[in-house]
C-alpha positions as CSV (number, residue, x, y, z in Angstrom):
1,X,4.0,-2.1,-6.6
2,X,5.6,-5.2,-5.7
3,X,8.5,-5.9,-8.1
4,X,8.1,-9.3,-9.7
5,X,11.3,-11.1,-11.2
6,X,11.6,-11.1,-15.2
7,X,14.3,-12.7,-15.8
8,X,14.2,-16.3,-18.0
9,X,10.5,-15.0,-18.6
10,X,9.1,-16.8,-22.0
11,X,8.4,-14.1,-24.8
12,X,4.2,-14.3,-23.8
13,X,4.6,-13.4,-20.1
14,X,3.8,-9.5,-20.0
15,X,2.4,-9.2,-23.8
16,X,-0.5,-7.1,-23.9
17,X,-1.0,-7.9,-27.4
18,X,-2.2,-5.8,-30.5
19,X,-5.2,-4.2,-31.6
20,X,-6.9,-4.4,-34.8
21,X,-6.6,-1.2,-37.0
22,X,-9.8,-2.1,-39.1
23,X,-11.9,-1.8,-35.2
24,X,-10.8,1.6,-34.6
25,X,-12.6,4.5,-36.4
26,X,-10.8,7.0,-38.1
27,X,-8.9,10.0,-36.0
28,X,-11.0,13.0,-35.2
29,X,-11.1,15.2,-32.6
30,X,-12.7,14.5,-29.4
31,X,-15.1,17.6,-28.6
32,X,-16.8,16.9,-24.7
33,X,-20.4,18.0,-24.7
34,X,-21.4,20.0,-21.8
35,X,-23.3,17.4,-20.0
36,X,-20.5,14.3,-20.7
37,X,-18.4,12.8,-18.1
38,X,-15.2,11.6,-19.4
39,X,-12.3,9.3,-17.9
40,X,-9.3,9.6,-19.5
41,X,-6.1,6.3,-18.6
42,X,-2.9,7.5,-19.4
43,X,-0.3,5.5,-21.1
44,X,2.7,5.8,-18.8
45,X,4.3,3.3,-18.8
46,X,4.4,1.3,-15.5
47,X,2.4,3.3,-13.8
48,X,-0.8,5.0,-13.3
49,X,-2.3,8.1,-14.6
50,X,-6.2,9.2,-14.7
51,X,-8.0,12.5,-15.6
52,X,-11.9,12.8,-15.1
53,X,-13.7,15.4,-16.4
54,X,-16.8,16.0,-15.0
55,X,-20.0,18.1,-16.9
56,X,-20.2,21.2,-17.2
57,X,-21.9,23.4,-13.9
58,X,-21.6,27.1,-13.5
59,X,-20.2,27.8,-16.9
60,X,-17.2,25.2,-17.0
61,X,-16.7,21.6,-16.6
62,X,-14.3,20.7,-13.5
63,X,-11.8,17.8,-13.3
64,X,-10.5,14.6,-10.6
65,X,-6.8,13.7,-11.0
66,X,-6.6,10.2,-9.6
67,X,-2.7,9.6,-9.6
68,X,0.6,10.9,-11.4
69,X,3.2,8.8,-12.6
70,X,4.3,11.5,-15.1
71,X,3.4,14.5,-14.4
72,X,4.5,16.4,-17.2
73,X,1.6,14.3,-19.7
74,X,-1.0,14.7,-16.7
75,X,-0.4,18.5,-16.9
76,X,-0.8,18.5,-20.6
77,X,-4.1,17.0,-21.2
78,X,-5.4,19.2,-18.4
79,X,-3.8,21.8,-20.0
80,X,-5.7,21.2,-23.3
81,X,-9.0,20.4,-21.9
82,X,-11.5,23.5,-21.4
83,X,-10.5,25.0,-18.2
84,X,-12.2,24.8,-14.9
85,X,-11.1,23.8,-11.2
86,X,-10.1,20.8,-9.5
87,X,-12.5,19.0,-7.1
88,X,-9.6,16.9,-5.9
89,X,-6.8,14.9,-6.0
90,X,-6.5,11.5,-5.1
91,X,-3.1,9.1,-4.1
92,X,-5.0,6.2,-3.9
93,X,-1.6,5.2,-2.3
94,X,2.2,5.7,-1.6
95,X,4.0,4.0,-4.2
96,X,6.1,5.7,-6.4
97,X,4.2,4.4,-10.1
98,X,1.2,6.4,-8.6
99,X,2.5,9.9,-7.2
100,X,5.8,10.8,-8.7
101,X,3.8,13.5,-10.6
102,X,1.4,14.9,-8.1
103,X,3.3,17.1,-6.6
104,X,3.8,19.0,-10.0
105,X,0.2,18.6,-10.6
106,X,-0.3,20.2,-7.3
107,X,1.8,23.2,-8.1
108,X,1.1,23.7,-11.4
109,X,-2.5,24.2,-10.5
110,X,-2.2,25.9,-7.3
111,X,-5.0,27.5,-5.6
112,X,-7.5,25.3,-8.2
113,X,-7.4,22.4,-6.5
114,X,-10.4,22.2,-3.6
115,X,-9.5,18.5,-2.1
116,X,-6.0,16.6,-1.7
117,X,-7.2,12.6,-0.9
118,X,-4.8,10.5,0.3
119,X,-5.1,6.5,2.1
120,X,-3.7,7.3,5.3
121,X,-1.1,4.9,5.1
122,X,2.3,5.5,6.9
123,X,5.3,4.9,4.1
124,X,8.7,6.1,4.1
125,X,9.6,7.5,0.7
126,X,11.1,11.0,-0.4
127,X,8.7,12.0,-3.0
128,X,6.0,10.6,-0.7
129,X,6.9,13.1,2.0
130,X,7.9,16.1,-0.1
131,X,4.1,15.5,-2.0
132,X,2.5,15.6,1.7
133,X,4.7,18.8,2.4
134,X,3.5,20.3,-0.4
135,X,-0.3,19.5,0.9
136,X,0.4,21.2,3.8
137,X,1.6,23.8,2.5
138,X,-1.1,24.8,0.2
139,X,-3.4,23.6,2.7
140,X,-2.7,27.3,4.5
141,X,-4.7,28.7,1.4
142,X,-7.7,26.6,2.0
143,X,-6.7,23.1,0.2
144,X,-8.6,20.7,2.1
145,X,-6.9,17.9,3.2
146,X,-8.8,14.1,3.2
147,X,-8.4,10.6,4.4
148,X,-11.5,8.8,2.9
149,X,-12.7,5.1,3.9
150,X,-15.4,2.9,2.4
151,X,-18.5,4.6,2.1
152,X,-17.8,7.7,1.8
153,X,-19.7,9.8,-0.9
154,X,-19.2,13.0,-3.0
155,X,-22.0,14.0,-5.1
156,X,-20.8,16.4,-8.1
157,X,-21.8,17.9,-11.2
158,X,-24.5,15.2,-11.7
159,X,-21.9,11.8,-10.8
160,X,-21.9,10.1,-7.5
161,X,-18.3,9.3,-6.6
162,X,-18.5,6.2,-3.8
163,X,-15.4,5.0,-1.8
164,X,-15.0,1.3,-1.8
165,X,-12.1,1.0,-0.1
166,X,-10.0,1.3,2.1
167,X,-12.1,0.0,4.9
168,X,-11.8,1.2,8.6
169,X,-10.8,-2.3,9.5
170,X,-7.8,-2.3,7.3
171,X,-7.2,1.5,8.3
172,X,-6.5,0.3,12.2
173,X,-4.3,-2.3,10.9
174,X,-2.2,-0.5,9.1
175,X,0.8,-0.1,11.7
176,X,-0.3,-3.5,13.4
177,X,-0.7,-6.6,11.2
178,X,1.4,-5.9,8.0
179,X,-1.4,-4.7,5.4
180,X,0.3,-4.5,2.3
181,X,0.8,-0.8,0.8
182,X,-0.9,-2.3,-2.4
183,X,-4.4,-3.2,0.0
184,X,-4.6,0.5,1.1
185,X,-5.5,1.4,-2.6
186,X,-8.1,3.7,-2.3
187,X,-10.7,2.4,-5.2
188,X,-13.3,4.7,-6.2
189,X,-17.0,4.0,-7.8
190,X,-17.8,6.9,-10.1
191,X,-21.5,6.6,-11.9
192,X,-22.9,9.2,-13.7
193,X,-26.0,10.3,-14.7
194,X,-26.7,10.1,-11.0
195,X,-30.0,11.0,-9.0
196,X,-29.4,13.8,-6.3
197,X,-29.3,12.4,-2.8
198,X,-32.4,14.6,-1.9
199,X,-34.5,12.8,-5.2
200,X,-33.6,9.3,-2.9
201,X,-36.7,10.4,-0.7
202,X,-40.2,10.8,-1.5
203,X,-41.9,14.5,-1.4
204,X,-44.9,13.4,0.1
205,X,-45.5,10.8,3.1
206,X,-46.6,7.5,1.2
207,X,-45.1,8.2,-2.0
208,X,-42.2,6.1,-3.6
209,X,-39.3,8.1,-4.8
210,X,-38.8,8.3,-8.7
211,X,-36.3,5.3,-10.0
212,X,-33.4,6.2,-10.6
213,X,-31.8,7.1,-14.1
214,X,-30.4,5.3,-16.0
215,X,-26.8,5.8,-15.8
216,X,-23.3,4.0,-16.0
217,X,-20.8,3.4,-13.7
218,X,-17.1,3.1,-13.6
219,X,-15.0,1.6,-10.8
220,X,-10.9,2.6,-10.5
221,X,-9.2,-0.5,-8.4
222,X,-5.9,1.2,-8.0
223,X,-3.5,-1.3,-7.0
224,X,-5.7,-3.2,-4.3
225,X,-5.2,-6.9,-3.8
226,X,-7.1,-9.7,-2.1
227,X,-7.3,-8.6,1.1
228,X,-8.7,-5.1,0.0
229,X,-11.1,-6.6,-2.1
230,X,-12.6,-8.6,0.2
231,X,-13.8,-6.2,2.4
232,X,-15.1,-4.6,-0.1
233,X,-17.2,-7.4,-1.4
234,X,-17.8,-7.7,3.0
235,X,-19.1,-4.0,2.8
236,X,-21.2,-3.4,0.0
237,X,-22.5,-7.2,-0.7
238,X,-24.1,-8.5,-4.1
239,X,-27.7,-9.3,-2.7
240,X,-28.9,-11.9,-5.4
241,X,-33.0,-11.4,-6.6
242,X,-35.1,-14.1,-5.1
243,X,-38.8,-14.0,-7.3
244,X,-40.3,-17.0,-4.3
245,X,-43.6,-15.9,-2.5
246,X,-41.7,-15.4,1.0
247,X,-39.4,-13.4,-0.3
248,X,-41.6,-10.8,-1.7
249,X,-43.8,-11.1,1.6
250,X,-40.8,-9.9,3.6
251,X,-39.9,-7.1,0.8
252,X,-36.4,-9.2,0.0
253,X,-37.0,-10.0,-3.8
254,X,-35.4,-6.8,-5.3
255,X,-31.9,-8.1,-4.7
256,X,-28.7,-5.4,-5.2
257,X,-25.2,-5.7,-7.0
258,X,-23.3,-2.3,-5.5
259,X,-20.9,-3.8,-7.2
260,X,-21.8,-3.9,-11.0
261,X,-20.3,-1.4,-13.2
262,X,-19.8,-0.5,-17.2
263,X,-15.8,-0.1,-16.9
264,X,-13.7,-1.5,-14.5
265,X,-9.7,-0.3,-14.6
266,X,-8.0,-3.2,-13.6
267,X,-5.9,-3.4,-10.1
268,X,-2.5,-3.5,-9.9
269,X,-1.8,-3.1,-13.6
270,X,-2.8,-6.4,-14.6
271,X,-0.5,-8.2,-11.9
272,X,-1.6,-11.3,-11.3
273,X,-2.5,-10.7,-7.6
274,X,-5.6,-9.7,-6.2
275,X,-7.8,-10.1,-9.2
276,X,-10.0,-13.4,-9.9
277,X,-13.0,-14.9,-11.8
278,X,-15.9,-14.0,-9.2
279,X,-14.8,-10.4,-8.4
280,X,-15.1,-10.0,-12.1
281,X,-18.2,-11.5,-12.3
282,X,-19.2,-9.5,-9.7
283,X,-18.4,-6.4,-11.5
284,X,-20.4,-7.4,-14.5
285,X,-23.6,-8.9,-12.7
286,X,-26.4,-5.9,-13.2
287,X,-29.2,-8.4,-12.5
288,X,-28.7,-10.7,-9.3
289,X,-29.5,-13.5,-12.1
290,X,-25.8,-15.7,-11.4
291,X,-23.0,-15.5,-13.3
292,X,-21.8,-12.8,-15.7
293,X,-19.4,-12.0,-18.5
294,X,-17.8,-9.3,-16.6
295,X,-18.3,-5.7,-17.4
296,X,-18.3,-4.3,-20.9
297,X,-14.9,-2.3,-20.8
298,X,-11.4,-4.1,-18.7
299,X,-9.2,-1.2,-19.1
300,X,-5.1,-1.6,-17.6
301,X,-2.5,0.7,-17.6
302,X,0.6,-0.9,-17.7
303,X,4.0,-1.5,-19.9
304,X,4.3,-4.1,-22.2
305,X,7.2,-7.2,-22.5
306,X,10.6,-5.3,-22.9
307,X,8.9,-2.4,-21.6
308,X,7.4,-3.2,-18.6
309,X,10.3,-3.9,-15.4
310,X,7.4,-6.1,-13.8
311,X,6.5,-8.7,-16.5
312,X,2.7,-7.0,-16.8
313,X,0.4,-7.4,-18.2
314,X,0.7,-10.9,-16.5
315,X,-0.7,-14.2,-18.3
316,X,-3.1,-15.4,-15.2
317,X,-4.8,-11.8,-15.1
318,X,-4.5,-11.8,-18.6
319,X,-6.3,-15.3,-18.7
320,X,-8.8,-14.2,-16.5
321,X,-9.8,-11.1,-17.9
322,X,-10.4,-13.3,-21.7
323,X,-12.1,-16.2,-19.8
324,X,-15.0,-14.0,-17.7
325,X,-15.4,-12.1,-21.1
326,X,-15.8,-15.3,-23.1
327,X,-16.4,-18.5,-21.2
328,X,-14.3,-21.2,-23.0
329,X,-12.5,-23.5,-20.1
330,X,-14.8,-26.0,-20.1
331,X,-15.3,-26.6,-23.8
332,X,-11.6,-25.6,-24.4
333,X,-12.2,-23.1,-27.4
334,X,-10.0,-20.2,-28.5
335,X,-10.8,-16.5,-27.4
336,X,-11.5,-13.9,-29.7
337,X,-8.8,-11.3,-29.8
338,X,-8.8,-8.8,-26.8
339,X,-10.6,-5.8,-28.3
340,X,-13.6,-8.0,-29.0
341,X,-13.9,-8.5,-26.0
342,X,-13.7,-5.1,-24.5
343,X,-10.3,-5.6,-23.2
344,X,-7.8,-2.9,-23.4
345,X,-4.3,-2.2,-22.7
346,X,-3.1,1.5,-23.0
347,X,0.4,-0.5,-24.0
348,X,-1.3,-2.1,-26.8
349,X,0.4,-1.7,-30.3
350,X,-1.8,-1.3,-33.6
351,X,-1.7,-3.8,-36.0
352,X,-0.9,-3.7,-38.4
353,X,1.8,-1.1,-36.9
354,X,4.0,0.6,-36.2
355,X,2.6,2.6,-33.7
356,X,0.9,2.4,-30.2
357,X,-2.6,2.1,-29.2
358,X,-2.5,4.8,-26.6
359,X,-4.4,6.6,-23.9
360,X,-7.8,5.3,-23.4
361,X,-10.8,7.4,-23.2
362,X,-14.4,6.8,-21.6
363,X,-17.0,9.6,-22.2
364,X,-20.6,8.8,-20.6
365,X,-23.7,11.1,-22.2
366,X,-26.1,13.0,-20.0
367,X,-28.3,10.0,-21.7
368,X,-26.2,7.3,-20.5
369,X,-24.5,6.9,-23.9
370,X,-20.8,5.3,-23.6
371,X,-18.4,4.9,-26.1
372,X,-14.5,4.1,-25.4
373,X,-11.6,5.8,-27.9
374,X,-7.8,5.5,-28.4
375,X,-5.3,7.9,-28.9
376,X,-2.2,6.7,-30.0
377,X,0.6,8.1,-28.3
378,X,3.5,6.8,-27.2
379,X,4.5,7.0,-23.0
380,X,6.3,9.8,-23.9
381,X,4.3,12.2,-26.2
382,X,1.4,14.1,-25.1
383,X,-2.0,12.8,-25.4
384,X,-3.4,14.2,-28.4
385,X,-7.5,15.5,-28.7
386,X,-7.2,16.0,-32.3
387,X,-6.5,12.0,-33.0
388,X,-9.5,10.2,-30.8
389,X,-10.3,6.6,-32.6
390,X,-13.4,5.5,-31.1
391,X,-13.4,1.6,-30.6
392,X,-16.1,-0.6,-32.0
């Protein structure tokens, strides 16, 4: 993270705002069916911290921990969850808001943890080096050690987890051409239910393979920034459908949007670079049609005014994130407030208050159900089960 200066800011710059009390449900506890798939965004603060649980194969579910700011509140919700193993864990990169707790994860959960993923990006930082120390070390007991690029896939427990980035071209500049930390981000695609890459082919010569489920997809943008995101737009491109005669002579019509997803968790924490109006387009385009209104859900995990050292969430994200959601530039209207719109901060504050928003929550059903909940706690406390408020 690239420290922004606060100081003079006005009173709106880094305000993520409030959410309405009467849109949240009552608490109640959040019970995961076996065949849910579950995201869980830590409020930490300035910093990132995500839990997935994955459905339940061979009599437990199993779990991705995609960075640590505190570990102590990473270790408690895993703690809390129904047990099962680690299919890895993932710096998407070196800065200190995303792996101060890793290493405690790490220990904590020794000899559970199948995969350690980490960018590959060269950074000179203490807890940086003593968490890769620790890697190796537990490596000698079979943790797996790996450097993932764009396109790389992990099929598990029914979810197809898809690297987006980094890409090999940014990976050989890394040493060479001053790629930014940020733009190493490794940013992953998760979408679950997902077809088995053997149901992709046909049994029989001639036949078409079944269509796919239907399913929903999340995509984690961990702190990359322009340069990261346009290789990934390069890599996997939004193919737009095209209904004319020649195109469906030359079998072009179908179109593709790799691209489209249910959630995204905003880059960078809501800073305002790297993120603009046609990525999150992009992200909400399911159809090849033009246009969108962005995905359903823009999650962030950042501080708050006061709170936040960094001045996130910042106004032109901020901005951006209300505008794709609800187009009013051109006619000059006012946005509805955030959580209409599907836009969520885990540094929200209730109103009427006192008290935090929380931890976010996004559980997908074996039937490609969604819904999105909030927890309440403050940075400090432990994410509470027992007091899931599922947002309207």
């Amino acid at each position: 993270m690239c420290p922004q200066s606060v100081s003079g800011r006005s009173a709106e710059v880094g305000n993520a705002g409030t959410i309405s009390e009467a849109r949240l449900k009552v608490p109640a506890s959040l019970s995961l069916e076996d065949d849910q798939l579950a995201l869980f965004v830590l409020n930490v603060g300035d910093g990132d911290a995500l839990i997935v649980r994955f459905p339940v194969e061979h009599g437990s579910p199993s779990y991705a921990v995609v960075d640590s700011f505190l570990g102590p509140k990473t270790i408690g919700l895993l703690n809390d969850l129904q047990p099962g193993p680690i299919r890895f864990v993932c710096a998407t990169h070196p800065h200190f808001d995303h792996i101060r707790g890793l290493r405690a994860v790490l220990r904590r959960f020794r000899g559970q943890v199948t995969e350690f993923w980490d960018s590959g990006f060269r950074y000179t930082s203490t807890t940086y080096r003593a968490l890769l120390e620790e890697v190796m070390d537990q490596a000698r007991e079979g943790l797996r050690f790996v450097r993932p690029t764009s396109g790389y896939e992990l099929f598990h427990a029914g979810a197809m987890i898809t690297v987006l980035s980094p890409s090999i071209q940014l990976r050989n500049r890394y040493d060479t051409h001053g790629v930014d930390v940020n733009n190493s981000s490794i940013v992953l695609r998760i979408s679950y239910p997902a077809r088995r890459p053997s149901e992709d082919y046909p049994a029989k010569v001639g036949q078409l393979p079944d269509p796919p489920p239907k399913g929903r997809t999340i995509i984690l943008g961990g702190d990359a920034q322009t340069d990261a995101w346009g290789q990934v737009m390069q890599e996997f491109p939004h193919l737009a459908r095209d209904d004319k005669n020649w195109a469906r002579q030359i079998g072009a019509g179908g179109g593709a949007q790799p691209l489209a997803c249910d959630l995204f968790k905003v880059a960078h924490h809501s800073s305002k670079r790297g993120i603009n109006l046609e990525l999150l387009e992009r992200f909400g385009d399911r159809t090849g049609a033009g246009p969108s209104k962005g995905p359903r859900w823009l999650v962030s995990s950042c501080a708050s005014e006061s709170d936040s050292s960094y001045g996130f969430p910042h106004t032109v994200t901020h901005a951006l994130m209300r505008e794709v959601r609800d187009p009013q530039a051109q006619k000059g209207g006012t946005h509805p407030p955030d959580d209409q719109l599907g836009i969520h901060f885990t540094s929200q504050r209730l109103d009427p208050g006192p008290g935090a928003a929380g931890s976010i929550a996004y559980v997908i059903g074996g039937d490609a159900s969604a819904q999105l909940f909030r927890f309440g706690d403050e940075v400090g406390e432990d994410l509470d089960l027992t007091a899931a408020r599922r947002a309207s």
